[in-house]
Structure formats: structure tokens, C-alpha cells
C-alpha positions as CSV (number, residue, x, y, z in Angstrom):
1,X,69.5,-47.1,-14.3
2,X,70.2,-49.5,-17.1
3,X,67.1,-52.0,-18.3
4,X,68.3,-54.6,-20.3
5,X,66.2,-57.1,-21.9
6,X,66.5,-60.1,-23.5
7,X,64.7,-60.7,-26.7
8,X,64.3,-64.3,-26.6
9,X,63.2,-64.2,-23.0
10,X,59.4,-63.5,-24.3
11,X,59.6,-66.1,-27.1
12,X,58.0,-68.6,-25.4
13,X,55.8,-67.0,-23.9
14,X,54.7,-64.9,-27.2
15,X,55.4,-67.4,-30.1
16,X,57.4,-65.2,-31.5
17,X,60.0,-62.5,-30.7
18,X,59.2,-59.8,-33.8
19,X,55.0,-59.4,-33.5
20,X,53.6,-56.5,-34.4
21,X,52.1,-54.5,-32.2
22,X,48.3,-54.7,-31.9
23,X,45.7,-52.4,-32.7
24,X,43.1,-51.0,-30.2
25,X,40.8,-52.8,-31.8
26,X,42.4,-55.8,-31.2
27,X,43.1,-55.2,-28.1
28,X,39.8,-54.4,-27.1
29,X,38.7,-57.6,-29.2
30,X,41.0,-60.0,-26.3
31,X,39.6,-57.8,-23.7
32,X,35.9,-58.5,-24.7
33,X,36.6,-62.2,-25.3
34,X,38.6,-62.2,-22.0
35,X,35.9,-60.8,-20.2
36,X,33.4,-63.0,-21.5
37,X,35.8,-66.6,-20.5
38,X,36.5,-64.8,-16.7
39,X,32.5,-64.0,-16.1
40,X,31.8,-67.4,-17.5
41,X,34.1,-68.9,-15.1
42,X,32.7,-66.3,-12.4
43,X,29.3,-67.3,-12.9
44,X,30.5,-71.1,-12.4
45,X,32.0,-70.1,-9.6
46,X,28.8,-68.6,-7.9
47,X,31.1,-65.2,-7.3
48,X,30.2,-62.1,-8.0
49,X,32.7,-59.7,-9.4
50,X,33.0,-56.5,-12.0
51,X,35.4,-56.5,-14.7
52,X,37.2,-53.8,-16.2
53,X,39.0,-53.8,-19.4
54,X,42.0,-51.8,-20.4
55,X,44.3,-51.7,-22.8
56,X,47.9,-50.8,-21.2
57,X,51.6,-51.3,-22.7
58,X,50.2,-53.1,-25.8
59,X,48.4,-55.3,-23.8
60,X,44.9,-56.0,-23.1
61,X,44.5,-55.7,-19.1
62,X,41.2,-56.9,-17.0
63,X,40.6,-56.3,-13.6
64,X,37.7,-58.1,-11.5
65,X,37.1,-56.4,-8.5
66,X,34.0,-57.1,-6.0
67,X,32.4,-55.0,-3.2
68,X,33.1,-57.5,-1.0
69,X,36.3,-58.1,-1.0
70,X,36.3,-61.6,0.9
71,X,34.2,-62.9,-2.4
72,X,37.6,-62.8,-4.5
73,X,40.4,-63.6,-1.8
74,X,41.0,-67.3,-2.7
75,X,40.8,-66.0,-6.7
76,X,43.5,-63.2,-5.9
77,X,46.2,-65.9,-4.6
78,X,49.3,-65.5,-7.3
79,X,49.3,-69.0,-8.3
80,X,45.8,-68.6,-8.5
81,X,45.8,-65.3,-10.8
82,X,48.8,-66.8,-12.9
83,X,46.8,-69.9,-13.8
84,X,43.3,-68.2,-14.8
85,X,45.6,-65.4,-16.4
86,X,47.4,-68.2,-18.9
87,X,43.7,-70.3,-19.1
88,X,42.2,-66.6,-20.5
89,X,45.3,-66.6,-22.6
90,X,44.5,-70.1,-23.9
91,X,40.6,-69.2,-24.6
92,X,41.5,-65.6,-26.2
93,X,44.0,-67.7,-28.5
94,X,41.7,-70.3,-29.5
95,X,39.0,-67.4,-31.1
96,X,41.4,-65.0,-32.1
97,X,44.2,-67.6,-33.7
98,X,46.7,-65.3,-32.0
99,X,48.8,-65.4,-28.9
100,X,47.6,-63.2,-26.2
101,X,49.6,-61.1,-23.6
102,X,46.6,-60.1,-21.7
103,X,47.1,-59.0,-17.9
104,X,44.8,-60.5,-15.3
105,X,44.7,-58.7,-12.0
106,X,41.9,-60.5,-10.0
107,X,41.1,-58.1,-6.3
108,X,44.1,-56.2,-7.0
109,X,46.5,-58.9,-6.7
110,X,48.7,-57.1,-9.4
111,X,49.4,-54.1,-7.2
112,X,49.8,-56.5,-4.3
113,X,52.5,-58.6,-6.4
114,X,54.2,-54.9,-7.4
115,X,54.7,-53.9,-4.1
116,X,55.8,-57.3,-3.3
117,X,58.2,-56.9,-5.8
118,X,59.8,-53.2,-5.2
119,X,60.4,-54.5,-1.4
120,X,62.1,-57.6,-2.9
121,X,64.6,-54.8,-5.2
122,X,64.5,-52.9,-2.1
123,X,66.5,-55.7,0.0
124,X,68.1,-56.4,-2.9
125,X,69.8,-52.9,-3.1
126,X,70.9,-53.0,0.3
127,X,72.5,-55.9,-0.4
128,X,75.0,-54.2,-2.9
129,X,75.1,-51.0,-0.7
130,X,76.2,-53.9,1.9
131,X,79.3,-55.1,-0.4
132,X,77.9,-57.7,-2.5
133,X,78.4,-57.6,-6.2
134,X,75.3,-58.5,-7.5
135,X,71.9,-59.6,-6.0
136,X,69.8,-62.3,-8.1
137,X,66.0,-62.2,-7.4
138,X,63.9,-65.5,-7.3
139,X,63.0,-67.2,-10.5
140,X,59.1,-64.7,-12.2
141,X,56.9,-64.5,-15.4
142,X,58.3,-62.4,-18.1
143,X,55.5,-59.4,-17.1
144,X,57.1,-59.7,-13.1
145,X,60.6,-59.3,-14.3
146,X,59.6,-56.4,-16.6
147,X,58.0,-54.8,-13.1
148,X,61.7,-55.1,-11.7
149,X,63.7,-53.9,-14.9
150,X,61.2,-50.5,-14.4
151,X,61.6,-50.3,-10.5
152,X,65.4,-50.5,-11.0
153,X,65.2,-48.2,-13.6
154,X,64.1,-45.9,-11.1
155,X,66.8,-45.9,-8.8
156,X,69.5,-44.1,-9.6
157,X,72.9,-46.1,-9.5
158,X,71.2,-49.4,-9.9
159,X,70.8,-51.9,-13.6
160,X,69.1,-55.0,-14.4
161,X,69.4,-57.6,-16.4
162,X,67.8,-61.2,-17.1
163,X,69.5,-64.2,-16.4
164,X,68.6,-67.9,-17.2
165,X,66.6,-69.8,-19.1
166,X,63.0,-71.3,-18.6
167,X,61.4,-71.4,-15.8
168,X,64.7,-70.5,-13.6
169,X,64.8,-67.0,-15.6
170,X,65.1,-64.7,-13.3
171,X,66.7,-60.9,-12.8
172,X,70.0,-59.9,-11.3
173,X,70.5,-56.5,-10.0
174,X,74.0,-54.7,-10.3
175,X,75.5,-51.0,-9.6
176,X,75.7,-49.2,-12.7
């Protein structure tokens, strides 16, 4: 049930690990410049797609979602989503001066990648209920591992914890 975290494990990705919290309005701010860059680059695209904004666990948090579903599928891809998430990042930082968390969910890729994720803690579990000691998980973004601390949070008997550094960070689940 234990979540542990490791401070340092969002430094790069956040510039630095004591920032304040935001304010609404400045969340609301990255959402509306965010917005703006991913219907720019929509628009470029020849796609047509909605965007939500959101602000969720401090963060600002857009969703594009089309009618047609088909019209976003090579956009939703999780390479795909990571790299137009951290190129929104880039052009919210460059008018705001500040580093930007912002969540990118393109076609509901997000929920895709969560349920992807609770099956992977899933096997990971039965693993340990199997004998094993621990069960590492494959190397994810900072925002992925944070999805895994909280599903292992969940289940009872279970703790996570960070492990690594760089890009080979990844989460390692134990009994409690």
C-alpha cells in the first residue's frame, strides 16, 4: 500500500524539485496557450479534432477528441502523444518562461496507456503471489510511474518504489 517517491525523480523533467504549486489561473493560462500550439498543429495537419482543457493534480490537462475516431488514430500512438505532449511543453515554456507539466491525452490514449498499465502491475503481482521477491516494471515518464505508485496503492499488500536513473527509471513493486 506504500507509495514512495523520489524527489529528484521529477527534477529533470520540472527544473526544479521545490516549485510552487500553480494557480488556476495559471493553469488555465498553459491550457489556453496549449490549446492554441495543438489546433495550430491540427489545422497543419488537415485533422479535425475538439479540445478540452482541464486542470487536474496541479496540472494543466488537454484532451483532443474527434467524432471520428479514425481521424486521430495515428496522433493517439504513445510515442506519438509523448512527443506532441513535451513539443506543447516546449511552446507553453517559451510564452510563459516556466516549465510546464501539462497532460496531453490525444483520442484517449491516456486511458488506453492506464489500462495498459494496471494489467502490467496486475502480472506483476502475480508474480510475487508466484514467489518472486520483487517485480520491476519497464523503464516510463515520471506521470506513467505516478499511474503505478496509485494503482499499487490500491492494492492491499502491495508498495512501490522508483528505481534508476534517467531514462532507465523505472518502478519496482514489492509486498508490503
Amino acid at each position: 500500500m506504500a507509495h514512495t517517491t523520489d524527489p529528484s525523480s521529477d527534477a529533470s523533467e520540472s527544473g526544479s524539485v521545490t516549485e510552487a504549486p500553480l494557480t488556476t489561473d495559471q493553469l488555465e493560462r498553459e491550457g489556453d496557450i496549449a490549446a492554441d500550439y495543438i489546433e495550430e498543429f491540427l489545422d497543419i495537419c488537415d485533422l479535425d479534432g475538439d479540445i478540452d482543457i482541464d486542470a487536474r493534480n496541479g496540472r494543466a490537462y488537454l484532451a483532443v477528441k474527434a467524432s471520428d475516431a479514425d481521424n486521430l488514430r495515428v496522433l493517439s500512438k504513445p510515442d506519438t502523444v509523448n512527443a506532441l505532449q513535451e513539443l506543447t511543453r516546449l511552446a507553453v515554456q517559451n510564452k510563459t518562461g516556466s516549465f510546464s507539466r501539462l497532460i496531453l491525452d490525444i483520442g484517449g490514449s491516456r486511458e488506453t496507456r492506464e489500462a495498459e498499465l494496471a494489467t502490467l502491475v496486475g502480472h506483476a503481482i502475480e508474480r510475487i503471489e508466484g514467489g518472486a521477491t520483487a517485480a520491476d516494471l519497464p523503464a516510463m515518464s515520471s506521470y506513467e510511474r505516478k499511474l503505478v505508485h496509485d494503482i499499487v496503492a490500491a492494492s492491499n499488500g502491495y508498495r512501490s518504489e522508483s528505481s534508476g536513473e534517467g531514462r532507465d527509471r523505472h518502478t519496482v513493486i514489492t509486498a508490503a
